[in-house]
PDB file with one MODEL, atoms N, CA, C and O in Angstrom:
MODEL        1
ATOM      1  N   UNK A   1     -20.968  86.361  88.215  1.00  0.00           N
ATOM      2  CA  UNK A   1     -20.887  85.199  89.067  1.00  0.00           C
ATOM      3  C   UNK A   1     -19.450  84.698  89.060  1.00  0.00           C
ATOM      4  O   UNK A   1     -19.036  84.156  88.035  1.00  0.00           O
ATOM      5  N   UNK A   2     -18.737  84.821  90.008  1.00  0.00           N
ATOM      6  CA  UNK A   2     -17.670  83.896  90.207  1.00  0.00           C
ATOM      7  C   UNK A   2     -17.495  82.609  89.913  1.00  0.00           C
ATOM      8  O   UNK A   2     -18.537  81.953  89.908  1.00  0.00           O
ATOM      9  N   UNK A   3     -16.240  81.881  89.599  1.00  0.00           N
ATOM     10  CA  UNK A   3     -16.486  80.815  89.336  1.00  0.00           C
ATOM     11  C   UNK A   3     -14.953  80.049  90.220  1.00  0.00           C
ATOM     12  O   UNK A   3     -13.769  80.331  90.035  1.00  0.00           O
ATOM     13  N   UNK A   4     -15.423  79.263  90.963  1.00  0.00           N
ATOM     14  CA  UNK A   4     -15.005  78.305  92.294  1.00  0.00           C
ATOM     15  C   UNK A   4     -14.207  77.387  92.198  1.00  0.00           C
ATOM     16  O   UNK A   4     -14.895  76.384  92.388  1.00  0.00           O
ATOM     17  N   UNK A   5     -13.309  77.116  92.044  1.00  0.00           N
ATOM     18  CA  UNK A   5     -12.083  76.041  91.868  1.00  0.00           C
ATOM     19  C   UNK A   5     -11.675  75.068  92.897  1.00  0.00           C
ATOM     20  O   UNK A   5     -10.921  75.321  93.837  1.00  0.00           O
ATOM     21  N   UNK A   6     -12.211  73.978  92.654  1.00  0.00           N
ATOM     22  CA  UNK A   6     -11.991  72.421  94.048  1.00  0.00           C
ATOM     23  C   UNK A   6     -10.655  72.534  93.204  1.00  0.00           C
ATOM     24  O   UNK A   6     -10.604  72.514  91.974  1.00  0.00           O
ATOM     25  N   UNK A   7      -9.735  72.637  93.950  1.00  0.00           N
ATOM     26  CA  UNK A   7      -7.680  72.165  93.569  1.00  0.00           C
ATOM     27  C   UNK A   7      -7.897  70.708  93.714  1.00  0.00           C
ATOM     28  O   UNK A   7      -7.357  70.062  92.816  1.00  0.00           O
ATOM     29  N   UNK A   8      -8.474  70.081  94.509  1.00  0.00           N
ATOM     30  CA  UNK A   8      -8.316  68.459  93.922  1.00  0.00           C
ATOM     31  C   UNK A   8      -9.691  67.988  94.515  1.00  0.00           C
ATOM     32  O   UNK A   8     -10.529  68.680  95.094  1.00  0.00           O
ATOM     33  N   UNK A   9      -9.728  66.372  94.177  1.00  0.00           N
ATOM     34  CA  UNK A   9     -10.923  65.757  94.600  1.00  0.00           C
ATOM     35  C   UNK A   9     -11.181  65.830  95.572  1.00  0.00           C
ATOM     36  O   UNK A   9     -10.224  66.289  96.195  1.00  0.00           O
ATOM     37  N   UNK A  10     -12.049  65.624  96.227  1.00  0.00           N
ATOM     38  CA  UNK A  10     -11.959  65.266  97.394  1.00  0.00           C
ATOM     39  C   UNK A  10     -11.241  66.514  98.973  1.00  0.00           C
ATOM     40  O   UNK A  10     -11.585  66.894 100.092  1.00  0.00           O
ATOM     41  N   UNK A  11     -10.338  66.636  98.189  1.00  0.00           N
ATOM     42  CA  UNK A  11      -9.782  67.695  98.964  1.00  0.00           C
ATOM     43  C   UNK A  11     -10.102  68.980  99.812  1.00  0.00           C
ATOM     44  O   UNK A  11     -10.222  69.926  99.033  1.00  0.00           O
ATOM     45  N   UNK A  12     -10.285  69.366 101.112  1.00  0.00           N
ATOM     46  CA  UNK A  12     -11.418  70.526 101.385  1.00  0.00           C
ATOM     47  C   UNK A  12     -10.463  71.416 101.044  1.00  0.00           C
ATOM     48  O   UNK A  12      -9.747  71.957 101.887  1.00  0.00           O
ATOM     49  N   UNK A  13     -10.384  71.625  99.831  1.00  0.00           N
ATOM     50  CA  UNK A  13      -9.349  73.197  99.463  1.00  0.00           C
ATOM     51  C   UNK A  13     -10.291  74.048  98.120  1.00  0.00           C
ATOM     52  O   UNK A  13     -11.025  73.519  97.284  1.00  0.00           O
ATOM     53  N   UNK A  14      -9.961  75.480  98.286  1.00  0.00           N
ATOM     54  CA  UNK A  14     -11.144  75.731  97.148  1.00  0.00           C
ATOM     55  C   UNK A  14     -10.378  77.344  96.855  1.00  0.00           C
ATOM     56  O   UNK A  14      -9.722  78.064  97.608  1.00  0.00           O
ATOM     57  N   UNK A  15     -10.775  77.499  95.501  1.00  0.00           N
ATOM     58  CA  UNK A  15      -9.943  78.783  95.286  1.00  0.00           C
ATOM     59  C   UNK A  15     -11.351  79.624  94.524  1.00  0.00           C
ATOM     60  O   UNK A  15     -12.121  79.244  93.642  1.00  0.00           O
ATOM     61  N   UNK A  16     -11.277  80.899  95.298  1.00  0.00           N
ATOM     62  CA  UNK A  16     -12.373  81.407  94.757  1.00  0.00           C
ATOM     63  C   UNK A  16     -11.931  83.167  94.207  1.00  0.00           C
ATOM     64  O   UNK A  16     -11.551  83.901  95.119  1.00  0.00           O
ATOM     65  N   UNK A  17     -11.971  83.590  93.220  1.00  0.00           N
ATOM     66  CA  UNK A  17     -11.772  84.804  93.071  1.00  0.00           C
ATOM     67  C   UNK A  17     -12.415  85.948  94.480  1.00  0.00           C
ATOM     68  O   UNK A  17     -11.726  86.602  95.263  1.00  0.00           O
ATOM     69  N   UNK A  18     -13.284  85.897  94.437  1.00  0.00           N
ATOM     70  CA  UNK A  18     -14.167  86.696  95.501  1.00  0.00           C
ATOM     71  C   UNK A  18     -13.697  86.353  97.050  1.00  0.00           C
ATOM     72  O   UNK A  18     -13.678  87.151  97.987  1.00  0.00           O
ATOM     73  N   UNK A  19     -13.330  84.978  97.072  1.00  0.00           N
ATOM     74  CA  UNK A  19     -13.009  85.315  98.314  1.00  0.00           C
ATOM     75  C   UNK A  19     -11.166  85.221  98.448  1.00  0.00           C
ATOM     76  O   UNK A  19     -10.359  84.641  97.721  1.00  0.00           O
ATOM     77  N   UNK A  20     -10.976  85.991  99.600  1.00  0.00           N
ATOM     78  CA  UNK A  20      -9.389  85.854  99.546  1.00  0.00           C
ATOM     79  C   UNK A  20      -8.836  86.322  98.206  1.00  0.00           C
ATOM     80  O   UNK A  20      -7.675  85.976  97.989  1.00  0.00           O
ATOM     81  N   UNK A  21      -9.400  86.992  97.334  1.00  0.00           N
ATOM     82  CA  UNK A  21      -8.505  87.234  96.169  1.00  0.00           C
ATOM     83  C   UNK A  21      -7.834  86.196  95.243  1.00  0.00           C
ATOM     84  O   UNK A  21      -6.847  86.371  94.528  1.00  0.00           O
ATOM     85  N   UNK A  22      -8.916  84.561  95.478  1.00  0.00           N
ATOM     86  CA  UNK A  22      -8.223  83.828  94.711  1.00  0.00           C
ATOM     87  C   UNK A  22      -7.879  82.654  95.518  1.00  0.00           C
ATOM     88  O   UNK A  22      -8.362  81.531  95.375  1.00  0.00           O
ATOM     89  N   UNK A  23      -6.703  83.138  96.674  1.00  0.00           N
ATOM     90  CA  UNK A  23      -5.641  82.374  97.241  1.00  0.00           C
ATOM     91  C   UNK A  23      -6.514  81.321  97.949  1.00  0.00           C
ATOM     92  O   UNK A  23      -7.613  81.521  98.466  1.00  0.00           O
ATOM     93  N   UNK A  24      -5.600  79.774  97.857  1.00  0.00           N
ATOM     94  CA  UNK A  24      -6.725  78.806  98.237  1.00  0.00           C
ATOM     95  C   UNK A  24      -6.999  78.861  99.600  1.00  0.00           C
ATOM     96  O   UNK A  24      -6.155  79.459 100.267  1.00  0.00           O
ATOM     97  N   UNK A  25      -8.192  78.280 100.339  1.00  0.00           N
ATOM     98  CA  UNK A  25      -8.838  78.694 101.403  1.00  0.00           C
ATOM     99  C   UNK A  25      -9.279  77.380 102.166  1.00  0.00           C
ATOM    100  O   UNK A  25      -9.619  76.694 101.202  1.00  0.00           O
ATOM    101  N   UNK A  26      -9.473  76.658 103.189  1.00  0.00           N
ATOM    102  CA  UNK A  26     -10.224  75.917 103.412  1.00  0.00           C
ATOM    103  C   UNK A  26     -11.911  75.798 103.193  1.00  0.00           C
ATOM    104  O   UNK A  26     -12.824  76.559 103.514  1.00  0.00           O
ATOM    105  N   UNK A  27     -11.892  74.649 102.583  1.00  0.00           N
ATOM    106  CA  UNK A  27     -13.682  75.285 102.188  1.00  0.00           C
ATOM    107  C   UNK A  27     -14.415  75.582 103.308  1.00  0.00           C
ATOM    108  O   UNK A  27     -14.372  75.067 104.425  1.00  0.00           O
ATOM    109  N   UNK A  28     -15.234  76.657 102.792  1.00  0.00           N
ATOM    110  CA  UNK A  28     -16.548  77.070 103.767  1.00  0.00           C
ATOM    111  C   UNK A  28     -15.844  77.976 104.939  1.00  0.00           C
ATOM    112  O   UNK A  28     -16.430  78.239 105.989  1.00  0.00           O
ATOM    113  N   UNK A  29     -14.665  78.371 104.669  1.00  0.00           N
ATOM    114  CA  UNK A  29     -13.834  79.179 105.765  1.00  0.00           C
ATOM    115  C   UNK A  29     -13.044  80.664 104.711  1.00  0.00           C
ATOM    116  O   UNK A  29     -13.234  80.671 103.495  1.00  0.00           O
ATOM    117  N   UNK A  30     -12.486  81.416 105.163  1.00  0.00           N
ATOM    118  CA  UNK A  30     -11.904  82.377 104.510  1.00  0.00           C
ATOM    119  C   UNK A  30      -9.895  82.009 105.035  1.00  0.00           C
ATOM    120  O   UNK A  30      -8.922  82.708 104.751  1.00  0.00           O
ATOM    121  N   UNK A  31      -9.921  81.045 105.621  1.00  0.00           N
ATOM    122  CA  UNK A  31      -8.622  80.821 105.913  1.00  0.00           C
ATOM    123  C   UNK A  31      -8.025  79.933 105.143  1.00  0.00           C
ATOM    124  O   UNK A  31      -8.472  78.816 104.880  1.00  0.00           O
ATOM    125  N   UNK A  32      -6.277  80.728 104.491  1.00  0.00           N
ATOM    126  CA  UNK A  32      -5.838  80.377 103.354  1.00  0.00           C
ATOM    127  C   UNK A  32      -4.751  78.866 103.974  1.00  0.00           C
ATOM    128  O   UNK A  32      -4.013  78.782 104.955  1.00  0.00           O
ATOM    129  N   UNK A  33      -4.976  78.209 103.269  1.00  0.00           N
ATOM    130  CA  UNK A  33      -4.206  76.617 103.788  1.00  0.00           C
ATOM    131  C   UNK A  33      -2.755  76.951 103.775  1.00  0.00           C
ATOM    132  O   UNK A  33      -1.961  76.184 104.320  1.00  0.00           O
ATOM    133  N   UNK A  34      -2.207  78.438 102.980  1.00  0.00           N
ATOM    134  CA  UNK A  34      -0.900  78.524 103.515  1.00  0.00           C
ATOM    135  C   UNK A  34      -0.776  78.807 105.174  1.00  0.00           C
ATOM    136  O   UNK A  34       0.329  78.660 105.695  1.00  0.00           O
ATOM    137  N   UNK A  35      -1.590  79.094 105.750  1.00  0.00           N
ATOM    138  CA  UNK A  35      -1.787  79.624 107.176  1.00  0.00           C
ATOM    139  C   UNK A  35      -1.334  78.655 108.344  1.00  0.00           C
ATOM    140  O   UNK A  35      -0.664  78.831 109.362  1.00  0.00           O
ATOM    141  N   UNK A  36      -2.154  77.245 107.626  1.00  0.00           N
ATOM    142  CA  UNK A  36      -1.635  76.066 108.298  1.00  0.00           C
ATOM    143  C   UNK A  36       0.216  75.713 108.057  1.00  0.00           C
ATOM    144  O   UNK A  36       0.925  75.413 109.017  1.00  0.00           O
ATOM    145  N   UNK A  37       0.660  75.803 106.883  1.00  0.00           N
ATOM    146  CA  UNK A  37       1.885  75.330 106.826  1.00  0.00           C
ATOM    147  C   UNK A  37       2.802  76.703 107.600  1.00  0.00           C
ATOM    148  O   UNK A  37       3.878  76.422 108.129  1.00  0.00           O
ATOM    149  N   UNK A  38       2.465  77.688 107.616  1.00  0.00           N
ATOM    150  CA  UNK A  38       3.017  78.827 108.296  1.00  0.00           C
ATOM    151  C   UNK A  38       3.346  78.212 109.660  1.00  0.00           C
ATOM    152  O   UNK A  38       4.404  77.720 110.053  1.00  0.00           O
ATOM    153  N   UNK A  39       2.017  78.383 110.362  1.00  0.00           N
ATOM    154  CA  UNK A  39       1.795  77.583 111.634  1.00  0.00           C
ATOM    155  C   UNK A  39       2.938  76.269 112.359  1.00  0.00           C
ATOM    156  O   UNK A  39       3.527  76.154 113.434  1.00  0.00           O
ATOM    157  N   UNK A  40       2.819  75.355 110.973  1.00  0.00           N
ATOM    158  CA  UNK A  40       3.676  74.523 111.496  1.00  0.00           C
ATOM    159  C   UNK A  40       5.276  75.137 111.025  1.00  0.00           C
ATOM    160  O   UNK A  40       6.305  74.574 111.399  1.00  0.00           O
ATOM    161  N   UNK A  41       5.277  75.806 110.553  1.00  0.00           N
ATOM    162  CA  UNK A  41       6.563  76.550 110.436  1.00  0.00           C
ATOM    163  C   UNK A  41       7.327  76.906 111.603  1.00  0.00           C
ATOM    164  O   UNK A  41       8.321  76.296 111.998  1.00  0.00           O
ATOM    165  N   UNK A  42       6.808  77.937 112.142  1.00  0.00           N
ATOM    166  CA  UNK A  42       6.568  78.589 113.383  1.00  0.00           C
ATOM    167  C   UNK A  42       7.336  77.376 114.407  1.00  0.00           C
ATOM    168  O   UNK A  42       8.348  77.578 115.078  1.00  0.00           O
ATOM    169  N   UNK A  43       6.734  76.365 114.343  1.00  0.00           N
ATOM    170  CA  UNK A  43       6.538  75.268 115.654  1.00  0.00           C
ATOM    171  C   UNK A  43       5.342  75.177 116.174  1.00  0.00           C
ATOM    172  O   UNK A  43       5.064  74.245 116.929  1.00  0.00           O
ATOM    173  N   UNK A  44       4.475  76.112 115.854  1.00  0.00           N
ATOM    174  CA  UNK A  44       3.197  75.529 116.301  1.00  0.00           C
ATOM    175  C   UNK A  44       2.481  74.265 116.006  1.00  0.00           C
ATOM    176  O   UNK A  44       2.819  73.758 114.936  1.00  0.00           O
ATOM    177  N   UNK A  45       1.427  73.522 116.794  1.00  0.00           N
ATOM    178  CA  UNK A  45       0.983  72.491 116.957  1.00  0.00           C
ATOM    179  C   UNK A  45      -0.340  72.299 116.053  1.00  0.00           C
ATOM    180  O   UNK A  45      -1.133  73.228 116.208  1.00  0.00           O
ATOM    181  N   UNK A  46      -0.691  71.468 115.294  1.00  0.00           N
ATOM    182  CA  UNK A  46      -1.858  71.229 114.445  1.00  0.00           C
ATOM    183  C   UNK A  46      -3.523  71.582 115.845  1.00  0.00           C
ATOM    184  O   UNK A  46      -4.604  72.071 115.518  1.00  0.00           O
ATOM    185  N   UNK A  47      -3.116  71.118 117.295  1.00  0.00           N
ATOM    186  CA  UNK A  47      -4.517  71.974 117.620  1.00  0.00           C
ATOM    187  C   UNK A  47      -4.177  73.583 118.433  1.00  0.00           C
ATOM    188  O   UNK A  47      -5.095  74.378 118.632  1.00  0.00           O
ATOM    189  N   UNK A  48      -3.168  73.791 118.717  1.00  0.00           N
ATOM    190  CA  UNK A  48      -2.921  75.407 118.109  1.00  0.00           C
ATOM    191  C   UNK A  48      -3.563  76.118 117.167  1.00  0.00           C
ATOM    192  O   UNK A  48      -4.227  77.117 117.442  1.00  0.00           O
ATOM    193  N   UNK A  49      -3.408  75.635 115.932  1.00  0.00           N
ATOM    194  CA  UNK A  49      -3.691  76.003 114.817  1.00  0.00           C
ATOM    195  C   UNK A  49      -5.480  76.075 114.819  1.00  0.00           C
ATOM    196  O   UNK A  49      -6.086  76.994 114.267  1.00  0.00           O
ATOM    197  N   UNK A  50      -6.016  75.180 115.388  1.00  0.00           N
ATOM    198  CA  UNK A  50      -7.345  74.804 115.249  1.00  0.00           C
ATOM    199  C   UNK A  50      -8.245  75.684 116.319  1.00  0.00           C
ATOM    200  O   UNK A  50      -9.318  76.260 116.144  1.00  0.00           O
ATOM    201  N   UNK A  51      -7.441  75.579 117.452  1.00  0.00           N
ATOM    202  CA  UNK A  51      -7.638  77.023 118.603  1.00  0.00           C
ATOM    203  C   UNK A  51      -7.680  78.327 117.791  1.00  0.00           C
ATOM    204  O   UNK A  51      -8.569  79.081 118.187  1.00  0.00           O
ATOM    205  N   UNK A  52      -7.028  78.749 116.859  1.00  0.00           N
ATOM    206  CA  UNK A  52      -6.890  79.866 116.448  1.00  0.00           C
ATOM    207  C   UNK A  52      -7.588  80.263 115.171  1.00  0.00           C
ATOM    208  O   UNK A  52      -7.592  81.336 114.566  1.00  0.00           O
ATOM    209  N   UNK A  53      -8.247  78.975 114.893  1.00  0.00           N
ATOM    210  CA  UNK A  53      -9.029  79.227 113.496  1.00  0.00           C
ATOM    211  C   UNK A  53     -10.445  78.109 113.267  1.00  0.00           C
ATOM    212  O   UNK A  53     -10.927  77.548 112.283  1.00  0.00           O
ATOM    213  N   UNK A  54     -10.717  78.140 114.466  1.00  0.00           N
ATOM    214  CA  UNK A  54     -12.221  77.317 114.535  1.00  0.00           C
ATOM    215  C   UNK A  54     -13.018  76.671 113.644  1.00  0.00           C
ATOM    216  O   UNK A  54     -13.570  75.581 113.791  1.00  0.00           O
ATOM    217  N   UNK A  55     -13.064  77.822 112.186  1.00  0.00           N
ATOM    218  CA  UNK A  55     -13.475  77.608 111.074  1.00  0.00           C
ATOM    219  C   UNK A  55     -13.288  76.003 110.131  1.00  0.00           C
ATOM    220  O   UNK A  55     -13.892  75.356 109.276  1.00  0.00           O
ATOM    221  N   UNK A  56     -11.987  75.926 110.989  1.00  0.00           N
ATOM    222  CA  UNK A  56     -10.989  74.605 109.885  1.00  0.00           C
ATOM    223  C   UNK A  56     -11.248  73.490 110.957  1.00  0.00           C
ATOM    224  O   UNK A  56     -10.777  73.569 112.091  1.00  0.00           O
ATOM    225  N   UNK A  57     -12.025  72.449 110.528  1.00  0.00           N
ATOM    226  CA  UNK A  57     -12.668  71.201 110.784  1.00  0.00           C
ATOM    227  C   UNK A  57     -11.026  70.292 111.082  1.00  0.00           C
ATOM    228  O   UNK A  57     -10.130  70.388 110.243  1.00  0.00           O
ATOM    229  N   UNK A  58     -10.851  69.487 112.309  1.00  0.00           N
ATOM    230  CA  UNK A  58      -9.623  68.609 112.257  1.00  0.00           C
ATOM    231  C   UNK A  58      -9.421  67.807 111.319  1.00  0.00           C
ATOM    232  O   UNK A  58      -8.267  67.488 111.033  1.00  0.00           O
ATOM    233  N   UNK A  59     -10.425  67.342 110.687  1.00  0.00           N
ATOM    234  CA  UNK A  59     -10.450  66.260 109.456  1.00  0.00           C
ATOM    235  C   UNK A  59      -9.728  67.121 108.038  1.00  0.00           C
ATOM    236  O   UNK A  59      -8.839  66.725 107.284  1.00  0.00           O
ATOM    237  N   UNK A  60     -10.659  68.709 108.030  1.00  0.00           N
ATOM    238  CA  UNK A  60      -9.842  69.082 106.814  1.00  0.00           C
ATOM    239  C   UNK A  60      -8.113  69.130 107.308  1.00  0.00           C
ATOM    240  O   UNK A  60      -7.305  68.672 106.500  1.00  0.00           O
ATOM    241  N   UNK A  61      -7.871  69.392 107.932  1.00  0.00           N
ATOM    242  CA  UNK A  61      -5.939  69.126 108.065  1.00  0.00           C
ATOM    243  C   UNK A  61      -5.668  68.487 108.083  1.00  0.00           C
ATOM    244  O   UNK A  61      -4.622  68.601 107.444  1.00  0.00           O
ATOM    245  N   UNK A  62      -5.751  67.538 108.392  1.00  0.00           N
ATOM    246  CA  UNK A  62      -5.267  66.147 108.160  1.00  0.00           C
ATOM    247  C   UNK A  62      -5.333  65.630 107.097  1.00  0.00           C
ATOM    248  O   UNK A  62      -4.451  64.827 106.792  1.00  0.00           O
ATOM    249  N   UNK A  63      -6.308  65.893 106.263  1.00  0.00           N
ATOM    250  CA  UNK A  63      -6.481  65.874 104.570  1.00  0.00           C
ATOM    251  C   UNK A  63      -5.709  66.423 103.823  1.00  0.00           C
ATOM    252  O   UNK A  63      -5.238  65.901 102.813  1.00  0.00           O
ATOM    253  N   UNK A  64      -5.420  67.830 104.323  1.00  0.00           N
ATOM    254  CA  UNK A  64      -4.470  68.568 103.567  1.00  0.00           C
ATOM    255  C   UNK A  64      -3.022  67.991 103.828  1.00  0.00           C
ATOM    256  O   UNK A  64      -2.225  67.881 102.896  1.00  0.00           O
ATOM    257  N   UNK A  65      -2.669  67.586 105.266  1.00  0.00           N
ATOM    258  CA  UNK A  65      -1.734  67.084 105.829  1.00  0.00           C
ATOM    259  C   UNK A  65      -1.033  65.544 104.866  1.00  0.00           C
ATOM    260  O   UNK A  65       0.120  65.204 104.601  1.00  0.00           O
ATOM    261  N   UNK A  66      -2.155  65.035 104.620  1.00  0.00           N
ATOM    262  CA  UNK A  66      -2.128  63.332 104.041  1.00  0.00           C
ATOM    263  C   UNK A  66      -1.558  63.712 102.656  1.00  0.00           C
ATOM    264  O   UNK A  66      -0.501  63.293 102.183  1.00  0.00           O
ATOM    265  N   UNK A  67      -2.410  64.557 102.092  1.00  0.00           N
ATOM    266  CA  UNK A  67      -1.748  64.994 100.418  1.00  0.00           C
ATOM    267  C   UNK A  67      -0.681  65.983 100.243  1.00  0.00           C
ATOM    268  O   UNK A  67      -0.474  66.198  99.048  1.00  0.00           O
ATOM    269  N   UNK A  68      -0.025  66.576 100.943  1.00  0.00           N
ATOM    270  CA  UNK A  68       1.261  67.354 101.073  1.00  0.00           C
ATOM    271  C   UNK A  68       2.176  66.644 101.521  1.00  0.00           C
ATOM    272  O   UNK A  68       3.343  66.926 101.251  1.00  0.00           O
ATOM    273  N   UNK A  69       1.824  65.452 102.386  1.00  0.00           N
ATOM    274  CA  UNK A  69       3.068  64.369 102.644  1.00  0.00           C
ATOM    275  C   UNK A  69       2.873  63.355 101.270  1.00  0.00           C
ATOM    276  O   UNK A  69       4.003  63.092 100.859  1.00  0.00           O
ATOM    277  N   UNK A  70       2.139  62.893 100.676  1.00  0.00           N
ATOM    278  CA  UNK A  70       2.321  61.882 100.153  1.00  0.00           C
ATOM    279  C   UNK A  70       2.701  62.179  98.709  1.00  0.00           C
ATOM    280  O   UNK A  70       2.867  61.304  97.859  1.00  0.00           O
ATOM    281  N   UNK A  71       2.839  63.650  98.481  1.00  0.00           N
ATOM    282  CA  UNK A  71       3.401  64.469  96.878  1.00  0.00           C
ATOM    283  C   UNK A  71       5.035  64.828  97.309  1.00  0.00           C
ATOM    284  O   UNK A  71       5.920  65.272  96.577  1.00  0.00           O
ATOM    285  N   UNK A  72       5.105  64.437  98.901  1.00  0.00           N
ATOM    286  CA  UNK A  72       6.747  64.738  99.073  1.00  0.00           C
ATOM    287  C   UNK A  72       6.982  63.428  98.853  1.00  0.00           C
ATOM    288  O   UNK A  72       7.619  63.285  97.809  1.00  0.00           O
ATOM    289  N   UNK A  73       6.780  62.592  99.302  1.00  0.00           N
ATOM    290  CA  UNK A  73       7.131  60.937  99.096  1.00  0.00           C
ATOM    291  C   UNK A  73       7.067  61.204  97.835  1.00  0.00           C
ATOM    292  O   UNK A  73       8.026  61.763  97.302  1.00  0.00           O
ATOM    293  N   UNK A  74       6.033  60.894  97.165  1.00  0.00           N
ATOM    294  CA  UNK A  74       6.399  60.851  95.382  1.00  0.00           C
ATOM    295  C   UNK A  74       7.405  61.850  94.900  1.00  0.00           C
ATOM    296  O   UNK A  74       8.041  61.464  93.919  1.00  0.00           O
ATOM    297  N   UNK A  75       7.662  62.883  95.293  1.00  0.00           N
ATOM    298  CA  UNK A  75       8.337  63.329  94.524  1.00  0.00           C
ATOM    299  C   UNK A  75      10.339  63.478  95.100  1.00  0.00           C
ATOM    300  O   UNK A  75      11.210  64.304  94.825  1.00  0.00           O
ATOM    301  N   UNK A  76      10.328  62.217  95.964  1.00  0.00           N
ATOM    302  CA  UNK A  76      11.709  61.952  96.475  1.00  0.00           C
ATOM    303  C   UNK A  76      11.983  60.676  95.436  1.00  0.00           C
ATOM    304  O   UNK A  76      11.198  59.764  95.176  1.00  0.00           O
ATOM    305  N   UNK A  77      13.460  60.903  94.873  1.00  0.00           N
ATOM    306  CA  UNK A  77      13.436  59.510  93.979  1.00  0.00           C
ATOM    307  C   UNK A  77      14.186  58.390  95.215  1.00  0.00           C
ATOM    308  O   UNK A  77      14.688  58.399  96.339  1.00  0.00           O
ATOM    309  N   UNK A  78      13.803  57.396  93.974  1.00  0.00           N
ATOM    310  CA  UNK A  78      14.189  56.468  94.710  1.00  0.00           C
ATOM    311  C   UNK A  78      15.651  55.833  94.354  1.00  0.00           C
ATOM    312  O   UNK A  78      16.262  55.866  93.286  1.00  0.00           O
ATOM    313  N   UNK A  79      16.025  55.211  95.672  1.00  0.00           N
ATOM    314  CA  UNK A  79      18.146  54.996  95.360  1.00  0.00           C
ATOM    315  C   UNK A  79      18.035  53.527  95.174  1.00  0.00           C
ATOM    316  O   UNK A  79      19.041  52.855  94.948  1.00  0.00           O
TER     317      UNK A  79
ENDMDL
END
């Protein structure tokens, strides 16, 4: 039996050996949340992204979106 890793509370992110080899995934999807930051790499648009991967609920990105901005804020010091 595998055993399933929530990366944070709340968070729809999940790391599962079996699936993806580990690499974290949006839950209940096989698509890895680096996919999204790729995406916006690129220049692509958050519903681009959602066109192309159905699986990933708008709410989970924006979740992921809220806690990847707010660990850059914390981790900018302050002058």
């Amino acid at each position: 039996m595998s055993e399933t890793k929530t990366l944070e509370h709340n968070l729809p992110i999940h790391s599962d050996p079996e699936i993806m080899s580990g690499v974290p995934v949006f839950c209940g999807t096989r698509v890895p949340v680096q996919t999204l930051f790729d995406y916006l790499a690129d220049g692509c648009s958050v519903p681009e992204f959602l066109e192309n991967f159905p699986t990933v609920s708008h709410d989970q990105v924006m979740q992921v979106l809220e806690v990847a901005s707010s660990r850059v804020i914390e981790g900018v010091p302050s002058r």
